[in-house]
C-alpha positions in Angstrom: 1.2 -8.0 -95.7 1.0 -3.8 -95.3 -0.3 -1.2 -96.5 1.1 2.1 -96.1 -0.5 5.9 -96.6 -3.2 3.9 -99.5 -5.0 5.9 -101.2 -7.3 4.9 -104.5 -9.2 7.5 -106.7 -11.2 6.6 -109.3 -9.7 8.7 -112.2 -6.7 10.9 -112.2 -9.6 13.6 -110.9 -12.0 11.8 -109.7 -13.1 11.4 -106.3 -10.8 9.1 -103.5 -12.5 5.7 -102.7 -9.9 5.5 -100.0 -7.3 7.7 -98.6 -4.8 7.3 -95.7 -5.1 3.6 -95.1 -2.3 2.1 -93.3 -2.9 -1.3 -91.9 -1.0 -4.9 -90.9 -2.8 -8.0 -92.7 -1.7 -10.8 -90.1 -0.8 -14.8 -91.2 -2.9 -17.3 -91.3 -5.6 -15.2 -89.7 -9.7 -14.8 -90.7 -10.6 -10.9 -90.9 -13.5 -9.4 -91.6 -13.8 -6.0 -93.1 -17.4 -4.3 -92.4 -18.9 -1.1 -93.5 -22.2 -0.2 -95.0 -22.6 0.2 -99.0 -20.3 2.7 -101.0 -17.9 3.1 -98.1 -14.6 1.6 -100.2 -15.0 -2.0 -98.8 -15.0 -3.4 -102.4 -12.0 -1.2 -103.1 -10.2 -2.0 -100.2 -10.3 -5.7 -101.0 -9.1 -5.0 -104.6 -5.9 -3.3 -103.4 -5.9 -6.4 -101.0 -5.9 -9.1 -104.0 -3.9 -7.3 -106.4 -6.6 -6.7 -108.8 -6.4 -2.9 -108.4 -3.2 -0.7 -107.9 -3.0 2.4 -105.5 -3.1 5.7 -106.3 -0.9 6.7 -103.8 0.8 4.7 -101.1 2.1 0.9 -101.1 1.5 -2.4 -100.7 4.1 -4.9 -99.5 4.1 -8.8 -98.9 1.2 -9.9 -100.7 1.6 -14.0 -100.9 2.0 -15.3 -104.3 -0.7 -17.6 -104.4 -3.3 -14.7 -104.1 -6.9 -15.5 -105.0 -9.9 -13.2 -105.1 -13.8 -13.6 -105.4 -15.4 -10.6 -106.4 -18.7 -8.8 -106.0 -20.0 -9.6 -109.3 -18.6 -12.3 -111.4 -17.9 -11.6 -115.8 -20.5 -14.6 -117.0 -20.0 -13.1 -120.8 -17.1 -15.0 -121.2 -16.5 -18.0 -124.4 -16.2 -21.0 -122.0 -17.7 -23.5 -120.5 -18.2 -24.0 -116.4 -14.8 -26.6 -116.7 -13.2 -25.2 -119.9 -12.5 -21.4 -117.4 -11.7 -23.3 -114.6 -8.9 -25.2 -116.1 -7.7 -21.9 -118.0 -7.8 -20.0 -114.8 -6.1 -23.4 -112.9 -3.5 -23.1 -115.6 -3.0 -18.9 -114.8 -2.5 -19.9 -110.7 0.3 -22.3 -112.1 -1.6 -25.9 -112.2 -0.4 -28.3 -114.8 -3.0 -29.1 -117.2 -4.6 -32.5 -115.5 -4.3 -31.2 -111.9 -6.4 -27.9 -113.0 -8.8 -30.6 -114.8 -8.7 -32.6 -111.1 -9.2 -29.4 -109.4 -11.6 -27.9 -111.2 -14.3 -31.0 -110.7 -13.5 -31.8 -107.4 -14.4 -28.4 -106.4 -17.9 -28.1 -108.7 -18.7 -31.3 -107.2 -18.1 -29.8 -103.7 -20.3 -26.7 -104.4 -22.9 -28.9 -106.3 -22.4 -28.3 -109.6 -20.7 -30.8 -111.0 -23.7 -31.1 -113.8 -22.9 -28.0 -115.0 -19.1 -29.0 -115.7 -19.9 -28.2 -119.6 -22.3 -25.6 -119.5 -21.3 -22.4 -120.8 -21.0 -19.4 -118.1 -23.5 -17.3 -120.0 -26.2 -19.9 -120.0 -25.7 -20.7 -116.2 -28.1 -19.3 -113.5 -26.8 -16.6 -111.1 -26.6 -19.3 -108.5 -24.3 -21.8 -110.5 -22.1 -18.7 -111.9 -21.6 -17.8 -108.2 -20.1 -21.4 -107.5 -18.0 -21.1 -110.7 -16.3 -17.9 -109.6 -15.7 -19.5 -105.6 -14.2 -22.4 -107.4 -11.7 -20.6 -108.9 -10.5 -18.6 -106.4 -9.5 -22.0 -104.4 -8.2 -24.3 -107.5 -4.8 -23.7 -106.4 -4.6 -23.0 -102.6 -4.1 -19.7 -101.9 -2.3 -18.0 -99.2 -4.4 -15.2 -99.1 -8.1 -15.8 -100.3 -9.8 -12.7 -100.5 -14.0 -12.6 -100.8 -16.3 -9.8 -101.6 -19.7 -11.1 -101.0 -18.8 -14.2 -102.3 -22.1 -16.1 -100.1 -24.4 -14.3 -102.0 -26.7 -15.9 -104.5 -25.0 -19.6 -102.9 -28.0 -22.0 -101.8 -27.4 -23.4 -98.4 -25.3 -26.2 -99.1 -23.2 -24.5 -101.0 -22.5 -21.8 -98.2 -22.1 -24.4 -95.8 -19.3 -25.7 -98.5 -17.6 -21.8 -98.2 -17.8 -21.9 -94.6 -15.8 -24.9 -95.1 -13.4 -24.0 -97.2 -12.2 -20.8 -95.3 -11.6 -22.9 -92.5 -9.7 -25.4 -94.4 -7.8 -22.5 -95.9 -7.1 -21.0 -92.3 -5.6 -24.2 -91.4 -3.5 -24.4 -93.7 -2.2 -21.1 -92.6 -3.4 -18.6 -95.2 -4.9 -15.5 -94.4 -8.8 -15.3 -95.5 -10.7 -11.7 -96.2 -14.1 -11.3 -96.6 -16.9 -8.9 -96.1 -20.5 -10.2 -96.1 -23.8 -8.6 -95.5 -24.7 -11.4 -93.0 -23.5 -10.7 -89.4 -23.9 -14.6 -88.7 -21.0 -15.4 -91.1 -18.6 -16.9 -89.6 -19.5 -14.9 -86.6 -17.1 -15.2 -83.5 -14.5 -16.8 -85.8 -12.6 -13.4 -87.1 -9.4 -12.5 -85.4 -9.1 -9.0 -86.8 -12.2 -6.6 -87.8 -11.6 -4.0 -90.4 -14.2 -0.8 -90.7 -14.3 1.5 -93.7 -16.1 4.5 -93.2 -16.2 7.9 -95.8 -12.8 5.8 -97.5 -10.9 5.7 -94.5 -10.3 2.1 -92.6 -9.8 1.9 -88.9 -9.9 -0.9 -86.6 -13.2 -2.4 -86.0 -16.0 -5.2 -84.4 -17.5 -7.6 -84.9 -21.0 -6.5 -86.4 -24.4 -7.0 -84.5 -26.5 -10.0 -85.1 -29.7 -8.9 -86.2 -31.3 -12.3 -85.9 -31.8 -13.6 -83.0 -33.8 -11.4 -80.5 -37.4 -12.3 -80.1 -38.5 -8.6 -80.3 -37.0 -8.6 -83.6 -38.4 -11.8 -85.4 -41.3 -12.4 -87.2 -42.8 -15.8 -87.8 -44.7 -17.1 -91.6 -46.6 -20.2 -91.6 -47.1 -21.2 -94.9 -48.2 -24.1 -97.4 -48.7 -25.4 -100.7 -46.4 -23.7 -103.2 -43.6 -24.6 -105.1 -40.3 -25.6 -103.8 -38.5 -23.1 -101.7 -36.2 -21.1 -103.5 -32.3 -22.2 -102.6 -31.7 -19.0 -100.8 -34.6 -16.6 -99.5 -34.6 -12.9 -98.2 -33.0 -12.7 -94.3 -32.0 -16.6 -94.6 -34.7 -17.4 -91.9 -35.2 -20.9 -90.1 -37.2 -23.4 -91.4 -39.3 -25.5 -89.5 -42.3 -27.9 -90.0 -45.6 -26.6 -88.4 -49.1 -28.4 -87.9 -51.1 -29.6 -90.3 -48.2 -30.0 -93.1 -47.4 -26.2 -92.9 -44.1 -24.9 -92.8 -42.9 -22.1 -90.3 -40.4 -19.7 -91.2 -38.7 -17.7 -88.5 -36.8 -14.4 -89.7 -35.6 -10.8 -88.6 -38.2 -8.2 -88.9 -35.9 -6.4 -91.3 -36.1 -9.3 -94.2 -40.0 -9.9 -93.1 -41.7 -8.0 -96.1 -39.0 -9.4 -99.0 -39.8 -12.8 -97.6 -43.4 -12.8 -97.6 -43.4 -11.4 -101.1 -40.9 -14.5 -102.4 -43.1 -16.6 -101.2 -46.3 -15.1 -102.5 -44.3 -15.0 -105.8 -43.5 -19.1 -105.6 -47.7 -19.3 -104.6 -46.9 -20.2 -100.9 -50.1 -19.9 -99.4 -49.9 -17.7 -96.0 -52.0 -18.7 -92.8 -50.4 -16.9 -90.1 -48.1 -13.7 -90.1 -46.2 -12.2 -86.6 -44.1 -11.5 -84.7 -42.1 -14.6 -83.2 -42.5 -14.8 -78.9 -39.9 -16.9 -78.6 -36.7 -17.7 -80.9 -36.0 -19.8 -83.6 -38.2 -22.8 -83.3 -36.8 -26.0 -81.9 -35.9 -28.2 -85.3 -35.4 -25.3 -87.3 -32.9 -25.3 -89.6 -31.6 -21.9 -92.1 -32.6 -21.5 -95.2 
């Protein structure tokens, strides 16, 4: 797949997203487009999946079987969790019971399988986010494209992602995603995109920001509700003494941590920073 000279305005005067963006999307490869917010990354994907034309320039060889999660996902929509799936199986060329197949097998997967005949307005952020991952792999797509699509997933349900990109690169299709984490899928991309002021360049892979001991902070906590399914800076989890819990995190998620926790009426005993790494046992959250 190419692009060549892209450029995408928003409006036939309004201001260009991207301009001048000539790049190679390689088969059967995993790449990784980074940037920081507002710098066309979300743009650049669209042109990628089809879901947005260019302005100026083209785009050749996009696969058939092109499938895209985006940033935010339409929950006002008249069906249930299994009714879209099916209609959107049916769209990517499914016969009517293999979309049906699909479409559980792949709730199931991301864990919500109970939610089959909820309708997407009524379903937490959470659930909505699995909905809108399923659909993008009901039918196998050569080139899968994902904007964000970890975020609001609890942990078994981004361990299910990871998955399924890898299954997806096996199978030979090309996967695209950007993601705020530097851990995902670290050390797995074979092509790094960066987008900076709308223009795209070659890039690297980003810096981990978890990880160095002058960086993390450690909260020992108790009591409270159940931990939410994903919590600020995705920090490791381990059991302390006394039947506390120790969660290890990068300084830069430390405050919206301790205040989710004070919001779920964790009591804090011990707050800072972490001498050594992630404690032994510790798993993400």
């Amino acid at each position: 797949m190419r692009l060549e000279r892209v450029g995408r305005r928003h409006g036939p005067r309004g201001p260009w997203a991207l301009r001048g963006v000539d790049l190679d999307l390689p088969a059967a490869a995993l790449v990784r487009v980074t940037g920081t917010n507002g710098t066309g990354k979300s743009t650049l994907l669209r042109l990628l999946a089809g879901v947005d034309a260019p302005t100026e320039g083209r785009v050749t060889g996009r696969p058939a079987r092109t499938a895209y999660v985006p940033e935010r996902f339409p929950v006002a929509l008249p069906f249930t969790a299994l009714g879209y799936l099916v209609r959107l199986g049916r769209v990517q060329g499914l016969g009517r019971a293999a979309a049906r197949a699909r479409a559980g097998e792949w709730l199931e997967r991301f864990g919500a399988g109970g939610h089959a005949r909820t309708g997407l307005a009524e379903l937490s952020k959470g659930t909505s986010q699995k909905v809108a991952v399923a659909q993008a792999l009901l039918a196998d797509p050569a080139l899968l494209v994902l904007d964000e699509a970890w975020t609001g997933l609890d942990a078994g349900a981004r361990a299910e992602l990871d998955a399924a990109v890898r299954e997806r690169l096996a199978a030979g299709a090309t996967v695209v995603f950007v993601d705020h984490d530097p851990r995902r899928l670290r050390g797995e991309a074979g092509v790094v995109y960066a987008v900076e002021a709308g223009r795209v360049r070659p890039g690297r892979e980003p810096v981990e920001a978890f990880g160095d001991p002058e960086d993390l902070v450690r909260i020992t906590v108790s009591g409270g509700r159940a931990l939410p399914g994903r919590l600020p800076g995705e920090p490791a989890v381990a059991p302390g003494p006394d039947g506390t819990t120790v969660l290890t995190v990068g300084a830069a998620h430390s405050d919206a941590l301790l205040g989710a926790l004070l919001a779920a009426s964790w009591h804090v005993h011990r707050l800072g920073a972490a001498k050594t790494g992630v404690p032994e046992g510790g798993v993400r959250a």
